[in-house]
C-alpha positions, -999 to 999 in steps of 0.1 A, spaced: 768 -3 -782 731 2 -782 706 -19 -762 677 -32 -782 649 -31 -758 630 -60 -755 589 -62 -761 587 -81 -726 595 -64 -695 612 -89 -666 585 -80 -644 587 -119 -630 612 -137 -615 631 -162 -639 636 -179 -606 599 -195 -607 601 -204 -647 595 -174 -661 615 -160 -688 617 -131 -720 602 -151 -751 627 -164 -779 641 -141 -805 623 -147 -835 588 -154 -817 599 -188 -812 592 -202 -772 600 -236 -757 579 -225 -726 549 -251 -717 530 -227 -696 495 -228 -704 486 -193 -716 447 -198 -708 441 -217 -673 418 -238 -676 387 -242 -652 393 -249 -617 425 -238 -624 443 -241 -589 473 -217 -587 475 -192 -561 453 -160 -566 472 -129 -586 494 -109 -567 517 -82 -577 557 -95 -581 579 -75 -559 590 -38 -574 555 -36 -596 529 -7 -589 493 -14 -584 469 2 -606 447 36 -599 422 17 -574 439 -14 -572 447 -28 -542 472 -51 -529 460 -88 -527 420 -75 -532 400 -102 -555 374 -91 -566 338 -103 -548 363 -113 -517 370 -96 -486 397 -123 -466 383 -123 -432 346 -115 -442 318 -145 -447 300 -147 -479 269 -118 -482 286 -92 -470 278 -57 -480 307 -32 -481 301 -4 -454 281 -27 -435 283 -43 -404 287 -81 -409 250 -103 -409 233 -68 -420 225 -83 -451 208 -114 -444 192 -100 -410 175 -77 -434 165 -95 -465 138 -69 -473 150 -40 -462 164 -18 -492 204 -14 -490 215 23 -482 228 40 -509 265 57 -509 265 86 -486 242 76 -462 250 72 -429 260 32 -420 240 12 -396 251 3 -364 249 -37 -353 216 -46 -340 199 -18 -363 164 -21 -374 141 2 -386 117 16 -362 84 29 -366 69 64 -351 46 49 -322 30 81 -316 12 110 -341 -1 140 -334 -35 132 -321 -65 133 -344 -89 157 -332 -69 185 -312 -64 221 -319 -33 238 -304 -35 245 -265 -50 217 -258 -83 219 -274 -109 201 -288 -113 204 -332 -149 214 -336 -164 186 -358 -178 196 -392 -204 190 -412 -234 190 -393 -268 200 -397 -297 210 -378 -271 217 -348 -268 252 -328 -234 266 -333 -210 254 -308 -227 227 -296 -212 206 -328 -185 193 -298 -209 175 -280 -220 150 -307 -187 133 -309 -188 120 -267 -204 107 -242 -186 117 -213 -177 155 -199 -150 166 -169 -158 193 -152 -130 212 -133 -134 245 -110 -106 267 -109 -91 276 -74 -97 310 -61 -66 321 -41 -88 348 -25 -118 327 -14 -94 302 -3 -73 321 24 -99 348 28 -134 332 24 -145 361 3 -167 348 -28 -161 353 -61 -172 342 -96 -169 300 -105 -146 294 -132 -149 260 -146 -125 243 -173 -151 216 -193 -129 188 -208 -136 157 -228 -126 121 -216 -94 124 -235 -83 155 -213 -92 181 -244 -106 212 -228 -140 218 -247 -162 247 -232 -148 275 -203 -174 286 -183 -175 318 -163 -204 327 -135 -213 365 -143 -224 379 -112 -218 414 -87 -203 411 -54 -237 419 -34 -253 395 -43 -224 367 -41 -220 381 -2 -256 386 6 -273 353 -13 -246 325 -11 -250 292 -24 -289 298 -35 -281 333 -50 -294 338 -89 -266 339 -118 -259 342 -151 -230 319 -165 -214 319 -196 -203 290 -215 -173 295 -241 -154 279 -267 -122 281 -278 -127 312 -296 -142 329 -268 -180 328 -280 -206 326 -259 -221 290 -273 -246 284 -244 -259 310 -216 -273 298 -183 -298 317 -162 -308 306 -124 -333 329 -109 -335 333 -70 -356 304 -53 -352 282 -24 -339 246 -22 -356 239 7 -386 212 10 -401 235 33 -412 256 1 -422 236 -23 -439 263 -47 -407 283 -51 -379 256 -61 -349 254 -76 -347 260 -118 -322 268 -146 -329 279 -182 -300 269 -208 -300 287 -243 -281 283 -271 -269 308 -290 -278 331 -263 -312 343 -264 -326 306 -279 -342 284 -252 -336 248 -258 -340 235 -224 -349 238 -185 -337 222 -157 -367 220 -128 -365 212 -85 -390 189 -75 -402 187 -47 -392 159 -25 -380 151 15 -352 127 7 -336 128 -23 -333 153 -43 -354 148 -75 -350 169 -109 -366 169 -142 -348 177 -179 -372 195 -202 -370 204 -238 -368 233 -255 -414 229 -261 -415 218 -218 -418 185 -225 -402 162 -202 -366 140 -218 -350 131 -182 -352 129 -152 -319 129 -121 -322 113 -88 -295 121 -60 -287 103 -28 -297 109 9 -261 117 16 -245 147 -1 -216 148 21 -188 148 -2 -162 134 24 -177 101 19 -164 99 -15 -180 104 -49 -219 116 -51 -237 103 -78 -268 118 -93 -278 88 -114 -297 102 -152 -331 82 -158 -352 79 -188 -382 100 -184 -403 71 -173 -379 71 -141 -370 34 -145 -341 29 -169 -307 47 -160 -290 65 -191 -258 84 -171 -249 104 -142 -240 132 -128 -210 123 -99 -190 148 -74 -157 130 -72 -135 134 -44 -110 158 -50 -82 150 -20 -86 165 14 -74 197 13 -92 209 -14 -123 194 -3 -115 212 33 -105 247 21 -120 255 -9 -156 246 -32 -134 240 -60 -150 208 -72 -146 180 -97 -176 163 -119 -182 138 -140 -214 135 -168 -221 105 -185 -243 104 -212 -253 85 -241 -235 92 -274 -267 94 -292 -286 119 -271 -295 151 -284 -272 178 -283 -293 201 -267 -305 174 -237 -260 172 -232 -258 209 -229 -287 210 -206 -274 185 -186 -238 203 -179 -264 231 -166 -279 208 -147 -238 200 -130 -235 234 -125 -266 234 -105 -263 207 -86 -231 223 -75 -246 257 -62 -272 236 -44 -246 210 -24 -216 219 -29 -206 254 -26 -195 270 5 -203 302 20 -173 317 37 -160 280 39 -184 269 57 -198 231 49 -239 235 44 -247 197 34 -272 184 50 -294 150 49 -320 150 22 -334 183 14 -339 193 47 
């Protein structure tokens, strides 16, 4: 006896009401075949024995996670989405956010203005400026750093000055190197004459200083101190002159025509273990103070042992390139004259005596 099959399969239990449908299409069953709104049974679930569908699960509803609140965003921690109204939800595949995640910003970029090893950018587009001087229109304060001689440290035996120039932000901007022979460091000291050259960071010569041999005594006050700056090399655009005085020591700044811009004043005291030295910068009227030139204390045991000195030039941003480069020459001066030792021996002295 063959079994007709049936066009509904007893998937539910005829325990709970349900039942096949009448032969002949004919059903006494009251069950409303479209729920109305608000309907209130229990939600869907599979009858025992049944197979979900490919991606179905058991008991999910769709729009429902049980145990989540409203808002939440599969992958997510719980909250993410209303902590972070704005922020753009990450797509599949990215990696998920930990709670307490927000998005933070770099704080820190690669400074503006700095080439690698720690050097100043050379500014461009400017006119009517020597070459390599284009550095000094963009500040208004230089650091000047010597470099420590091993040798004339434990030895006392002289050799060239090596200086590191920097701007305020710690950018090295010029390296300056004393070219001199060993005679005449030995024989001449602090007052002997040199030639220094003044480098950027491509190693050319951007300004060239000459000191002749004089004396920096007030006892000779026809044969004083002086310094002639050029840049390029070979192009005079400034002077640096001594003048004579008891107390203080007195310069003047000149142009590039003799005509004098500045003028520095320094203290009765040079004795750098006081603290700083400051060589105040005066208009060239004498009265109105524009900068200075300071000798800052560099700790005791370099102040003790070596003449490897610190300085510090203010200026105003406005002044003439050529005036700022004259004034550095001016520092290096003012350290020959003060603060260099011979043979590590301290030679300050009160006034220009």
């Amino acid at each position: 006896m063959s079994h007709k099959p049936t066009p509904y399969s007893p998937n539910f239990p005829s325990s709970q009401g349900y039942a096949p449908p009448a032969e002949g299409g004919k059903s006494n069953e009251s069950y409303p075949m479209n729920p109305q709104v608000g309907y209130p049974g229990p939600p869907p679930s599979l009858p025992p024995g049944a197979q979900p569908l490919p991606g179905m699960q058991h008991g999910f509803q769709p729009g429902f996670q049980p145990g989540f609140q409203p808002g939440f965003v599969p992958g997510f921690q719980p909250g993410y989405a209303q902590a972070h109204p704005g922020y753009p939800h990450p797509q599949p595949g990215y990696p998920q956010p930990q709670l307490g995640y927000s998005p933070t910003p770099i704080v820190q970029q690669p400074g503006p203005g700095q080439a690698p090893g720690g050097w100043m950018t050379i500014p461009q587009g400017l006119s009517n400026c020597p070459p390599g001087l284009e550095y000094l229109s963009l500040i208004d304060q230089l650091l000047i750093h010597q470099k420590v001689e091993l040798l004339e440290a434990f030895v006392g035996f002289e050799t060239n000055n090596k200086y590191t120039v920097k701007n305020a932000m710690g950018q090295k901007v010029y390296y300056a190197v004393e070219d001199n022979d060993c005679c005449t460091r030995t024989c001449c000291g602090p007052i002997r004459p040199f030639d220094m050259k003044i480098m950027d960071n491509f190693q050319n010569e951007v300004i060239h200083l000459n000191r002749p041999l004089a004396c920096d005594s007030c006892w000779c006050p026809c044969w004083l101190q002086s310094m002639e700056v050029t840049s390029p090399p070979g192009t005079v655009i400034g002077s640096i002159e001594q003048e004579w005085s008891i107390f203080k020591p007195c310069y003047v700044i000149k142009n590039a025509t003799g005509e004098v811009v500045l003028k520095i004043k320094g203290p009765v005291c040079t004795f750098s273990i006081c603290g700083d030295v400051k060589f105040n910068v005066y208009s060239k009227d004498g009265e109105t103070k524009v900068g200075k030139i300071t000798k800052q204390w560099s700790g005791l045991a370099r102040e003790a042992f070596t003449d490897s000195d610190y300085f510090g030039i203010t200026f105003p941003m406005d002044l003439d390139v050529r005036i700022k480069a004259v004034l550095l020459g001016a520092c290096f001066l003012i350290d020959f004259m003060f603060f260099e030792k011979s043979g590590n021996q301290e030679l300050d002295r009160p006034g220009m005596l």
